[in-house]
C-alpha positions in Angstrom: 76.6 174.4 90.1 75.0 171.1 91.4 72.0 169.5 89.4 70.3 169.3 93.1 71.1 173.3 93.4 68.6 173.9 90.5 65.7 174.3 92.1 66.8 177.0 94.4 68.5 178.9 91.1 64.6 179.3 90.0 63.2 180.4 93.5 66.2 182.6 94.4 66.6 184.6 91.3 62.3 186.2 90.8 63.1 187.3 87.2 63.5 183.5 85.9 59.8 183.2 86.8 58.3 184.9 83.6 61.2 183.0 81.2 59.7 180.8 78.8 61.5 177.6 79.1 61.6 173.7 78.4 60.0 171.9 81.7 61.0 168.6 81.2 62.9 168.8 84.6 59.6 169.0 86.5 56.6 166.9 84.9 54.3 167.8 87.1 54.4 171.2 86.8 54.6 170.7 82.6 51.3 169.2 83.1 49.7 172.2 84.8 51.5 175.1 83.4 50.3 177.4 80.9 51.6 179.9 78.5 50.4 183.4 80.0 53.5 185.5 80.7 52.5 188.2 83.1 55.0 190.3 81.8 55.3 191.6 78.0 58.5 193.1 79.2 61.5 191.6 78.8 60.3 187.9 77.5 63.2 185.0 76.4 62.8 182.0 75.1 65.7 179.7 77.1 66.5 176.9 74.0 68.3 174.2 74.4 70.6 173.0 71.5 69.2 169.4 70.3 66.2 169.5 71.9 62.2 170.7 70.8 61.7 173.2 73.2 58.2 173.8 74.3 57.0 177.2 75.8 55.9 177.2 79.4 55.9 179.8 82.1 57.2 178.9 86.1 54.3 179.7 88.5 55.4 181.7 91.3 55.8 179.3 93.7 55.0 181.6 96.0 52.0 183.2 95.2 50.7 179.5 93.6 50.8 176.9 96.2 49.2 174.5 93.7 52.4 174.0 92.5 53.8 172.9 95.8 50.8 169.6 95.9 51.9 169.1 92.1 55.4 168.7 93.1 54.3 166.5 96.4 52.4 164.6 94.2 55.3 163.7 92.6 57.5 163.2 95.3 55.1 160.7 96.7 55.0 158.7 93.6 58.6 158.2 93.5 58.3 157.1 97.2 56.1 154.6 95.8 58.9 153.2 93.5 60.1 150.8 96.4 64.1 151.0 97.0 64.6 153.9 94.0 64.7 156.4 96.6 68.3 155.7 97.9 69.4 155.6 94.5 67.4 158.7 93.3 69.0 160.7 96.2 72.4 159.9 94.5 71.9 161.4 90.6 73.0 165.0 91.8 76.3 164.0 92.9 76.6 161.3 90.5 76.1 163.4 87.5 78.4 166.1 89.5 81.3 163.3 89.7 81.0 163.2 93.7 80.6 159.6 93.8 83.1 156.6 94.9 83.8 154.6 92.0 82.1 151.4 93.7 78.9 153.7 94.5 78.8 155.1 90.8 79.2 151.5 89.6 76.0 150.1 91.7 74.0 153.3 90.6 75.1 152.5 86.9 73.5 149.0 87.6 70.4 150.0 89.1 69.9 152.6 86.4 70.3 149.7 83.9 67.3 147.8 84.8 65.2 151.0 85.7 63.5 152.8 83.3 61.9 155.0 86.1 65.3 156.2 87.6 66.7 156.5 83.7 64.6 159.0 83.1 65.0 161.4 86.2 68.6 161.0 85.8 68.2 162.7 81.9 66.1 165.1 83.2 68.9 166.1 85.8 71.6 165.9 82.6 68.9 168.0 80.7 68.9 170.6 83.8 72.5 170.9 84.2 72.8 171.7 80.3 70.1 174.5 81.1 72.0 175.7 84.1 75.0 176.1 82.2 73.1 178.2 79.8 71.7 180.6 81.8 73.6 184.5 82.2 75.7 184.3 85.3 76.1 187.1 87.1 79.3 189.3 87.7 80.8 188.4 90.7 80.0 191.7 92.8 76.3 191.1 92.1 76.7 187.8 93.1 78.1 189.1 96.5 75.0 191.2 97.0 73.1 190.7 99.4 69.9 192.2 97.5 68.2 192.5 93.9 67.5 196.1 92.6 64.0 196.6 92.3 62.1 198.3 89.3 61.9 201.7 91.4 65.9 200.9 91.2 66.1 201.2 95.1 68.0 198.5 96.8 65.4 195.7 98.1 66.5 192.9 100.9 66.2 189.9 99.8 63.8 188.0 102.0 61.8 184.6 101.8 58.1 186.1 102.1 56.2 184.7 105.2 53.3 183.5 102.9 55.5 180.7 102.4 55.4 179.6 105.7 52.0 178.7 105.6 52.3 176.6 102.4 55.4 174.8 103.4 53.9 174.2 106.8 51.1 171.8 105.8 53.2 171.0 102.8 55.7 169.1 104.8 52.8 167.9 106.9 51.6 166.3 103.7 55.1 165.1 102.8 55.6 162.7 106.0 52.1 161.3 106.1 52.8 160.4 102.9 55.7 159.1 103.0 54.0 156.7 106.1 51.8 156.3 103.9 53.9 154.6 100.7 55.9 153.0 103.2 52.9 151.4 104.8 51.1 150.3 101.6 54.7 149.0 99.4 55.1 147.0 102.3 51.7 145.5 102.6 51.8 144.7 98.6 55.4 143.6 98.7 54.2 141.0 101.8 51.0 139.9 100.4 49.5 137.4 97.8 46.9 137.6 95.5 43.6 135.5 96.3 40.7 135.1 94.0 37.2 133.6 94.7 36.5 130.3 92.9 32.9 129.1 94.8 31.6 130.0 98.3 33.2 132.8 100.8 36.3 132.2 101.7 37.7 134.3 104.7 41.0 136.0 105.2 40.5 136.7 108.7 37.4 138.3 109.6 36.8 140.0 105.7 35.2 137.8 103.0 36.8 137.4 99.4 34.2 139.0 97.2 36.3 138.5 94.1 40.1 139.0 94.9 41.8 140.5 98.0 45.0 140.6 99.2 46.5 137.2 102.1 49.4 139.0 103.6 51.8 137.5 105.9 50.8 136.6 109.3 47.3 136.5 108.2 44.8 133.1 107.8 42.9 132.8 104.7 39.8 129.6 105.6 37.4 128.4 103.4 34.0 126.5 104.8 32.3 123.0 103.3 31.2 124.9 100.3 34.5 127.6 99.3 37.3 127.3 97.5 39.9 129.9 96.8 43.2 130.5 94.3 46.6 131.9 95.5 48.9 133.7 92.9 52.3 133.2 94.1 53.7 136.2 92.4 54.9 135.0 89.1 56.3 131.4 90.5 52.8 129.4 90.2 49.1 128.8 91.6 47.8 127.1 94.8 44.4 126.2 95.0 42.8 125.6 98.2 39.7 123.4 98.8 36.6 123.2 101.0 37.5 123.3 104.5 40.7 124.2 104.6 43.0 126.5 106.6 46.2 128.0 105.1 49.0 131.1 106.6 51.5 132.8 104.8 54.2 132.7 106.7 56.8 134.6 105.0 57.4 136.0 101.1 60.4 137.5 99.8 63.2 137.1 97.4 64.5 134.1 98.4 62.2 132.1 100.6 57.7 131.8 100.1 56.4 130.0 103.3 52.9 128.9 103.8 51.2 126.5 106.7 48.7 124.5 105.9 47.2 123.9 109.4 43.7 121.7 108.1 42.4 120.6 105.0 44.1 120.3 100.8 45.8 122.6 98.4 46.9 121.7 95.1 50.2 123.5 94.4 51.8 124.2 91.3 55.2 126.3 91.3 57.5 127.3 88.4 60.9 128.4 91.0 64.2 127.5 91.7 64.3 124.4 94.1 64.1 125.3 97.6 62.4 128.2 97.4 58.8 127.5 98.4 57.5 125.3 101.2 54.6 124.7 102.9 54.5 123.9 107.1 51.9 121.2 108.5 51.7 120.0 111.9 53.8 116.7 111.2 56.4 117.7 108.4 57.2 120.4 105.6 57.0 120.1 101.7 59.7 121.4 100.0 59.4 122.2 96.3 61.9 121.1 94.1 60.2 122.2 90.7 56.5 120.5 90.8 53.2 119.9 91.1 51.3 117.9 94.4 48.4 117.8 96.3 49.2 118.4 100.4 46.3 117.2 102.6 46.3 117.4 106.2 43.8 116.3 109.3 44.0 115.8 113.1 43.7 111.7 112.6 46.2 110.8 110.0 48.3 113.9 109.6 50.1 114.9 106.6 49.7 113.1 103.3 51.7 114.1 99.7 50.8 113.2 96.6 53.0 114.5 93.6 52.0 114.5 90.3 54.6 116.4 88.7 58.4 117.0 89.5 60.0 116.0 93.0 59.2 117.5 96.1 61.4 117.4 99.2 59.1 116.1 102.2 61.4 116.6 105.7 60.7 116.1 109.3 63.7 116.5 111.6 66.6 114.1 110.4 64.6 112.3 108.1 63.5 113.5 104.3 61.5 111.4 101.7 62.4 112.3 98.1 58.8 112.1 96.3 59.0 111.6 92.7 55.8 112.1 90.4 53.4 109.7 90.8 54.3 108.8 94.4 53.1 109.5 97.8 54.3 109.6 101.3 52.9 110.5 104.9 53.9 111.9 108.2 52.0 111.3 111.6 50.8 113.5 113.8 53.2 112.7 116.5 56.2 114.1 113.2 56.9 110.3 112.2 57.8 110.1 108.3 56.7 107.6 106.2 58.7 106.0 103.1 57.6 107.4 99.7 55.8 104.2 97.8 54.3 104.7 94.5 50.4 104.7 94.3 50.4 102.0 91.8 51.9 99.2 94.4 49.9 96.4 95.9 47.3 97.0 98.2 49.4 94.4 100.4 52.8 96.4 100.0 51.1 99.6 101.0 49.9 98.4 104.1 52.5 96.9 105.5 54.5 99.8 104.4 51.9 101.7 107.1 52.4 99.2 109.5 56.3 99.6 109.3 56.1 103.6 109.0 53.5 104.0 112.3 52.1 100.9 113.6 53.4 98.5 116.5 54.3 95.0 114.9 57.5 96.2 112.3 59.2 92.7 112.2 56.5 91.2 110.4 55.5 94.5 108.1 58.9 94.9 106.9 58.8 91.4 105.8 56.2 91.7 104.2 57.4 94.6 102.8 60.4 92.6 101.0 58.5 89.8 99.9 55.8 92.5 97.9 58.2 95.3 96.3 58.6 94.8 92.4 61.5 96.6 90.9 59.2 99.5 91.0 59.1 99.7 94.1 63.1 99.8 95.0 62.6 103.3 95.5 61.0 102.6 99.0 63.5 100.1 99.9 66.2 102.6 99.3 64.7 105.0 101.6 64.4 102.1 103.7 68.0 101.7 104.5 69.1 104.8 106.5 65.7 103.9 108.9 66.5 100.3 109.6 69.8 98.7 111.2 72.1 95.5 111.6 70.4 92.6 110.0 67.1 94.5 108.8 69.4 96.8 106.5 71.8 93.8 105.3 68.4 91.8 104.4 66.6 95.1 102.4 70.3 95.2 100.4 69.9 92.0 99.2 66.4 92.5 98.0 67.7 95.4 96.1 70.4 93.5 94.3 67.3 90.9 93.5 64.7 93.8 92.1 67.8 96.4 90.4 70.3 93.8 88.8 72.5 96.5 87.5 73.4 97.3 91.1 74.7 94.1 92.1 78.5 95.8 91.5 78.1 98.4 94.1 79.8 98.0 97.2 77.9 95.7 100.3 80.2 97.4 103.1 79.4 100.8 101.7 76.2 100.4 101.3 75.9 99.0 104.7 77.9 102.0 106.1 75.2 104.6 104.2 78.4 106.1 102.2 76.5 109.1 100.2 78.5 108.4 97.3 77.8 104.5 97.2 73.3 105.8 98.0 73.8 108.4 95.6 74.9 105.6 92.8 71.8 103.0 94.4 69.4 106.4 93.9 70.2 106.8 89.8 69.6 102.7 90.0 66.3 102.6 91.6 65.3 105.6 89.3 66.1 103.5 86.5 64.1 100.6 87.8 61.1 102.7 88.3 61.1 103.7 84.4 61.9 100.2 83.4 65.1 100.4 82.0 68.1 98.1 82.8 71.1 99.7 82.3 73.7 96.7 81.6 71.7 96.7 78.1 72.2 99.8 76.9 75.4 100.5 74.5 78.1 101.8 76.2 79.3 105.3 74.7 83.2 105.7 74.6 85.0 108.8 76.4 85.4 109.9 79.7 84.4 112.5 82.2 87.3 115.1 84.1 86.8 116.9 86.9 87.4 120.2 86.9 85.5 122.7 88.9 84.4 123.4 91.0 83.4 127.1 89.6 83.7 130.2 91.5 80.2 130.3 92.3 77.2 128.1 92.5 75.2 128.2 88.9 71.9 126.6 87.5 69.6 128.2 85.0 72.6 130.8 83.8 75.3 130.9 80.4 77.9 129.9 79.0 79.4 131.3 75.7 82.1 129.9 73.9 84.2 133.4 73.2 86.5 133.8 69.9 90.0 133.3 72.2 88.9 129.7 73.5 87.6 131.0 76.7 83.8 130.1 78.0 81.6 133.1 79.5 79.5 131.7 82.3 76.9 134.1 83.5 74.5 135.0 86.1 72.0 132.1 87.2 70.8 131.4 90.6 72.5 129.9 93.2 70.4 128.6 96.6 69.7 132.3 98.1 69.3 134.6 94.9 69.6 135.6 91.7 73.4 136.5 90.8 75.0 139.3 88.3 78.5 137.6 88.5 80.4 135.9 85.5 83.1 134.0 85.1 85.8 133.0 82.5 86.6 129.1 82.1 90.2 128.7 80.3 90.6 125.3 79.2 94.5 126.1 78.7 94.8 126.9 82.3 92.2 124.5 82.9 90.5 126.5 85.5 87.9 129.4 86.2 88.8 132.8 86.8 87.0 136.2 87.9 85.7 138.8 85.0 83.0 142.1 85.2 79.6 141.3 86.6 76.3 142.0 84.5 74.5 145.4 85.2 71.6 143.4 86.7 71.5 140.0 88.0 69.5 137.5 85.6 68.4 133.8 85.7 66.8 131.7 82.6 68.3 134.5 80.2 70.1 134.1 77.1 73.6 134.7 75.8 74.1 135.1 72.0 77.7 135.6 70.6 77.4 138.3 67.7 79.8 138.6 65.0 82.1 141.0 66.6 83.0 138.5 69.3 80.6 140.9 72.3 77.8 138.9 73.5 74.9 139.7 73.7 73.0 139.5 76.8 69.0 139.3 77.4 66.0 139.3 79.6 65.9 136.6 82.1 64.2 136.7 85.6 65.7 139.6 88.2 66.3 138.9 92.5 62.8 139.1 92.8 61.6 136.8 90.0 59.9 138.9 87.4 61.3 139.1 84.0 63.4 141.7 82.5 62.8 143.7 78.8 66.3 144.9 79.8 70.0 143.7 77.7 73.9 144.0 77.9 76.8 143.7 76.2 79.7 141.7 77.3 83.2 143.1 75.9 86.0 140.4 76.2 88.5 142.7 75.6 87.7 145.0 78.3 85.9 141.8 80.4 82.9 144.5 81.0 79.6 144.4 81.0 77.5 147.6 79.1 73.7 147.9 79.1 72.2 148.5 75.2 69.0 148.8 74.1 66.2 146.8 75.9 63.1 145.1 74.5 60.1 145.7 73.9 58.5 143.7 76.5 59.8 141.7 79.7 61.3 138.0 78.8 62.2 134.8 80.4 62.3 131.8 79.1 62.9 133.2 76.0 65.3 132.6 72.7 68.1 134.7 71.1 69.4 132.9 67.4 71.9 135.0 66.1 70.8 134.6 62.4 73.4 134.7 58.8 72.8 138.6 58.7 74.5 139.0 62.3 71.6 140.6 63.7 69.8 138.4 66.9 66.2 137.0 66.5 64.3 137.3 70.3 61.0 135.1 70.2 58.7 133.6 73.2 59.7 133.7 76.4 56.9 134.6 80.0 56.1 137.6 80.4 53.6 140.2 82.6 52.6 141.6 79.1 51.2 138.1 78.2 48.9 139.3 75.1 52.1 140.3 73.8 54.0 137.1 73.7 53.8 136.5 70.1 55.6 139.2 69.3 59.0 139.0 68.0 62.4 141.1 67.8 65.4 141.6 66.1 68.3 142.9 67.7 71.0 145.2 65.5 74.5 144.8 66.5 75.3 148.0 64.4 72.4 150.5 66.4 72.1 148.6 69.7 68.3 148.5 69.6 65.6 146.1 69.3 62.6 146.6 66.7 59.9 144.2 66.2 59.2 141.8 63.9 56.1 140.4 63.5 54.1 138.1 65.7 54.7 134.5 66.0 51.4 132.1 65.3 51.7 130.5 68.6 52.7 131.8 72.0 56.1 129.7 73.1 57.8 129.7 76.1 60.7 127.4 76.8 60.5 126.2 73.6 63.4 125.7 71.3 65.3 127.9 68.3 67.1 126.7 65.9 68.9 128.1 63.1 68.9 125.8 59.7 71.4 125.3 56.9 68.9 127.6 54.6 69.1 130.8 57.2 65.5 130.2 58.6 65.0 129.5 62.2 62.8 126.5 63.1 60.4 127.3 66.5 59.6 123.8 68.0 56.9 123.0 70.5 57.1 125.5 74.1 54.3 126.2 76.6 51.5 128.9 75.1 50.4 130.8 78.2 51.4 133.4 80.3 52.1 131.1 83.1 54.4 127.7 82.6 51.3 126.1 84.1 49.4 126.5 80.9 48.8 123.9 78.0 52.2 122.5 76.0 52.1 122.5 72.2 53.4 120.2 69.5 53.3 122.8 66.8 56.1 124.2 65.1 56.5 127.0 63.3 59.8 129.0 60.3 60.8 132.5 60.3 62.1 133.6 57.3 64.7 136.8 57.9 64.2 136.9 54.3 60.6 138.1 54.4 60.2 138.9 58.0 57.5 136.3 58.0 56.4 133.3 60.2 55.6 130.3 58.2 53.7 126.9 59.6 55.5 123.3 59.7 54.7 120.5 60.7 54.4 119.1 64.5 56.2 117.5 66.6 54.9 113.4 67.6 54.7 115.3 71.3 53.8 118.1 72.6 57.1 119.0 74.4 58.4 122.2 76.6 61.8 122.4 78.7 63.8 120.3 75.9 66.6 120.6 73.5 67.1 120.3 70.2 70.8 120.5 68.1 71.4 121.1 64.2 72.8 117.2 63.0 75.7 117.4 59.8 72.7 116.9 57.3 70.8 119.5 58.3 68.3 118.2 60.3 67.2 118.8 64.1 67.5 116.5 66.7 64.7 117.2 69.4 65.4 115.5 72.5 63.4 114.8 76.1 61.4 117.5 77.6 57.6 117.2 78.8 54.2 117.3 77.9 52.8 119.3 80.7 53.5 120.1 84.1 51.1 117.3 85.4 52.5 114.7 83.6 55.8 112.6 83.0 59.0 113.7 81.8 60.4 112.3 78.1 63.1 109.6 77.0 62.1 110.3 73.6 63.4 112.1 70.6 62.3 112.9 67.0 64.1 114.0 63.9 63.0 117.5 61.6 63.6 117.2 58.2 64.0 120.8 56.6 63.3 119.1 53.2 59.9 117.6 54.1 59.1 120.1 56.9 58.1 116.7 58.7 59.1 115.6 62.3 59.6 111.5 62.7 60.6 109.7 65.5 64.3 108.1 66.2 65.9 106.4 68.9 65.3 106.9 72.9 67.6 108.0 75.8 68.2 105.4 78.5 66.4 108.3 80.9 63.8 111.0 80.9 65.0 114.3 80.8 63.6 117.5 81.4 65.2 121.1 81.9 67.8 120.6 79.3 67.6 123.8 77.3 71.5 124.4 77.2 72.7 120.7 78.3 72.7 119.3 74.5 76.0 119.7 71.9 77.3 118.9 68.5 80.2 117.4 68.6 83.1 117.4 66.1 82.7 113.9 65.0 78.9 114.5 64.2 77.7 112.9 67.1 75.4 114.5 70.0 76.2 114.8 73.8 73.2 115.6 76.1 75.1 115.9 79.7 71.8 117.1 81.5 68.8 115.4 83.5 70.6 112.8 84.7 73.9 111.8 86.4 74.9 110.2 83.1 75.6 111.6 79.7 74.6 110.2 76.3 75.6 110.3 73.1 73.5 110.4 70.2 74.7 108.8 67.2 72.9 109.7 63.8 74.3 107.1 61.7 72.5 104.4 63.4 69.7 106.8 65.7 71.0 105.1 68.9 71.7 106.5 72.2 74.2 105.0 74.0 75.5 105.9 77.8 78.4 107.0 78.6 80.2 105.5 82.0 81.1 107.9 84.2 79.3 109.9 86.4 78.5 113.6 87.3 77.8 113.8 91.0 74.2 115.5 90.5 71.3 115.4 88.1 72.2 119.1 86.9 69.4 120.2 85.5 69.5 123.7 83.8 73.2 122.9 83.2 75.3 123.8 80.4 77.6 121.9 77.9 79.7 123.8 75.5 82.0 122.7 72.7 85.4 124.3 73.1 88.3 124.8 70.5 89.8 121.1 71.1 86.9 119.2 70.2 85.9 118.7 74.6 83.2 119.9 76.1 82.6 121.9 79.6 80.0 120.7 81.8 79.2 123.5 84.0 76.6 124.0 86.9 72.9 122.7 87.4 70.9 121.2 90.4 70.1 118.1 91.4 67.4 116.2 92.5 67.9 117.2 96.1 67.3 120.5 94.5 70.5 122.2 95.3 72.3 124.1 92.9 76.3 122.7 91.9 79.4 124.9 91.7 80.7 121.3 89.7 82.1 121.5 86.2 83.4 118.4 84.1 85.2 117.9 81.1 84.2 115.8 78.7 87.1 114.0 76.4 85.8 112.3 73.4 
């Protein structure tokens, strides 16, 4: 007998209706039931080996029609559970072994990361264990088309008509509602959040008293004296000032649209690249992991100021990359302006207007040259593709004047606008801006090796060094979503290979490789960008993924240290339970669950883990909010798996978040790049711990800034340190003399949230990442010491 068939054993067969049994296959009805048999008569008790069985009696659902709303009630709050229902639909056969092998798999996934579908699909194992408990009947009875009664005359079996009546409505009930929780998901899955800062703003013709819902298609204003807040889910915060006119266009899983048709919003965003915009009349804003101010009027059109990250600004063919601290406009009439930095000459900036939108161009972009510092190369690059013949020859040979180091790229390429040959004058320029001349850093030996590209496009995933030489590389994000895939890098075959996908697709998770050469998979962010309490196992000898025990709150951003006792420390990390993001676990190999361990003294979120010679872990630095928007820290903090205990140390020099730091030979920690906040630069610097001291001090600095490095740092064999993220070119970090040096070659992106793992032979796989275009890279580099 089906599970799904259980429900018509209990109203078929009248006598189960006075048995005293275990209800945990209906909650609703456990609620509400009572113990008051009706019958002293032939009473049971129905008990279940393993389980604490509870008395209850089943109302006649019949004669009760209470019971029939109690079980609505419940069928409507599943409803509610947005995309469960075709997977609820499918426990009966599932747990009856009807389903395809590739169904069963997907339901297995789903069931992995669903705590709510979990549980119905026990309670349908518990009812089949109770089914298969219960007399059955001899097979000439169960032939009969009738019960005896108690007068022992043969009675017809019949549905009564009362039940008619209650079904009637009942199923009434059961579509409106079902409208209903359609109707309502689907205005809260396309809607924002909006809260009142000053004044009244408007979403359409309803004022925001203190928060209300901007859905898509709708207009939310605000007048001379209103301001407003948008939560954009968990990715960030837009504010929106007085007089000011904003749509949301579109939300979902892979895309957040807004126009901005008058007015200024300050946006603020924590997402993968790409995935939020806002429309003006004259050009779009595209984030690329940020912070900006977006104004727009009738007269002058659109005009961007970033003051963290990059952001995309694209109208038609053309696109201005704007880097923090930098600007750029676009017309009315959809002309787009050069990005200049705000600190240029008055002079420079207009005739950089003139150039960009007025009439006499021949003598702005003179002007133009004669003005830009090195600074200001970053405009001239963008220059290039927009001017032609003898106008692009003369703004190359003012860049060779104000970027030195670029005097060895090609002229004819250049000329020609070969991507490769602009995407080598790009990393120049950036290095201008910051100052830095390359031809005067030291030159780090080895060399780079091609050899991806991976199976899939990666950034923000894992890689795992297994015990047979192989590298795990799992889940991430790729341009469109957030991916359950793997993949197996051999560096005998020197190539990349298909393996088992994860039970749930995960970005900014971690990987930890436990003692029994499994790994240990956890948290993360899901497809639609919330955070995940839920883990997995990864099994190299059978290349599968297996949920285990998940934990006690929701985590990204987080870290897993796999500490001397084999069991996995999980600290920090976002999370919707923010009051709880002190709180720490430890994971046990040998039960497969997760039990807490104390609280932290500081909330951390990308911060960094590090396990030291002694056993403890050192905590260094991290956001302390429950958004990435919120304050950095410098402090630092020691668990001790001895006692079970946090313990203070000292700070950082900085307050730092989205860095890494590596273990050196001598035991102490290298803490590399990073930022301060999200409205301010990125770091070239670096510091040293010293376990003995508990002290951070300062030591050399990188030739770049670089920020979203978490997994892009390794110790190499010779003692030395390779960080092969935030830039197109890798460093190496030498202890001995605390000098960075760079290393020659070049990766063809930026690759931030890559990965660089140390493999058997003493090389390192480079793996993944996006750029500053903001596109994630299927590339993967070797590189030989």
């Amino acid at each position: 007998m089906s599970c799904g068939q259980f429900v018509c054993v209990l109203s078929a067969q009248p006598s189960l209706r006075d048995w005293r049994i275990e209800m945990s296959t209906f909650p609703a009805l456990k609620r509400r039931a009572r113990l008051n048999s009706r019958s002293a008569a032939g009473e049971s008790n129905l008990k279940i080996p393993g389980k604490v069985t509870e008395p209850y009696v089943i109302p006649d659902i019949v004669t009760e029609p209470y019971a029939i709303g109690i079980i609505l009630l419940d069928f409507v709050k599943q409803l509610l559970r947005a995309g469960c229902w075709r997977y609820q639909r499918r426990l009966s056969p599932y747990l009856d072994g009807e389903l395809d092998q590739t169904m069963a798999a997907r339901l297995e996934r789903h069931l992995a990361g669903c705590a709510a579908c979990r549980a119905q699909c026990e309670d349908l194992r518990f009812a089949a264990r109770l089914i298969a408990d219960l007399p059955t009947p001899g097979v000439e009875a169960a032939m009969a088309p009738h019960w005896p009664s108690p007068e022992g005359e043969p009675q017809r079996v019949g549905r009564p008509r009362k039940i008619i009546f209650v079904l009637a409505p009942a199923a009434a009930v059961l579509a409106i509602a079902a409208v209903a929780a359609w109707y309502f998901n689907r205005a809260a899955g396309d809607s924002w959040e909006v809260a009142r800062l000053s004044g009244r703003p408007m979403i359409g013709a309803n004022s925001v008293d203190r928060t209300a819902r901007l859905r898509t298609g709708e207009w939310l204003e605000t007048d001379a004296r209103s301001r407003a807040l948008i939560q954009v889910g968990l990715l960030g915060q837009i504010e929106v000032d007085p007089r000011s006119r904003v749509r949301l266009i579109k939300t979902g899983e892979n895309e957040h649209r807004l126009a901005l048709a008058r007015g200024r919003l300050y946006a603020s965003i924590v997402a993968p690249p790409r995935l939020f915009s806002v429309e003006t009349p004259s050009a779009v804003a595209i984030d690329l992991g940020c912070a900006y101010t977006l104004e727009v009027n009738e007269t002058d059109g659109s005009l961007l100021r970033v003051t963290s990250g990059w952001v995309l600004l694209e109208c038609g063919e053309h696109e201005s990359f704007v880097p923090a601290g930098a600007a750029a406009r676009a017309a009315p009439d959809g002309r787009l302006g050069c990005p200049y930095f705000e600190d240029a000459s008055e002079k420079f900036r207009q005739a950089l207007a003139r150039f960009d939108f007025g009439a006499d161009k021949r003598d702005a972009f003179a002007t133009v040259l004669a003005e830009a510092r090195a600074r200001d190369a970053l405009t001239l690059w963008h220059l290039l593709p927009r001017v032609e013949g003898n106008e692009r020859e003369r703004a190359y040979e003012r860049l060779v004047t104000l970027v030195p180091a670029a005097n060895t790229f090609s002229k004819a390429d250049t000329l020609r606008l070969d991507p490769a040959t602009l995407a080598r004058w790009k990393e120049a320029v950036e290095f201008a801006g910051a100052g830095v001349d390359p031809r005067k850093i030291p030159v780090a030996a080895g060399t780079l090796k091609p050899v991806g590209p991976m199976l899939a496009v990666r950034e923000s995933h894992t890689a795992t060094l297994l015990p047979d030489g192989k590298v795990l590389l799992a889940g991430g994000g790729d341009r469109n979503a957030v991916l359950a895939n793997a993949e197996l890098f051999d560096p005998g075959a020197g190539g990349f290979s298909e393996t088992g996908s994860m039970t749930t697709p995960r970005r900014a998770h971690e990987a930890t490789l436990l003692t029994n050469g499994k790994v240990l998979i956890t948290g993360g962010m899901d497809g639609r960008h919330n955070p995940l309490a839920s883990a997995e196992i990864y099994d190299p000898a059978t290349r599968r993924f297996m949920p285990t025990g998940g934990m006690r709150i929701a985590r990204e951003a987080h870290r897993a240290t796999l500490l001397n006792n084999g069991k996995v420390l999980i600290t920090g990390g976002l999370s919707p339970e923010w009051p709880r993001q002190k709180l720490a676990e430890i994971y046990d190999p040998s039960t497969g669950a997760f039990s807490p361990v104390g609280e932290m003294a500081t909330s951390r979120a990308d911060h960094t883990a590090t396990l030291l010679a002694n056993g403890q872990v050192l905590l260094g630095a991290g956001s302390t909010g429950r958004s990435i928007n919120e304050a950095v820290t410098d402090s630092a903090e020691l668990f001790d798996p001895a006692t079970n205990r946090f313990i203070a140390t000292g700070n950082l020099a900085a307050p730092r978040h989205k860095h890494a730091a590596v273990r050196l030979r001598d035991g102490k920690v290298l803490v590399i790049g990073g930022a301060d906040s999200r409205l301010r630069g990125f770091y070239n610097s670096a510091e040293l711990y010293d376990p003995a001291t508990g002290k951070f001090s300062p030591t050399g600095a990188m030739s770049v800034a670089r920020y979203k490095i978490r997994e892009a740092a390794a110790l190499l064999v010779d003692g030395r340190v390779l960080i092969a993220g935030g830039g197109t070119r890798l460093e190496i970090y030498d202890p001995a003399t605390g000098v960075f040096s760079l290393l020659p070659d070049r990766v063809t992106t930026a690759l931030r949230y890559s990965t660089t793992t140390l493999l058997g032979d003493g090389t390192a796989l480079i793996a993944g990442g996006y750029g500053g275009e903001g596109l994630p890279s299927a590339g993967a580099w070797l590189y030989l010491p």
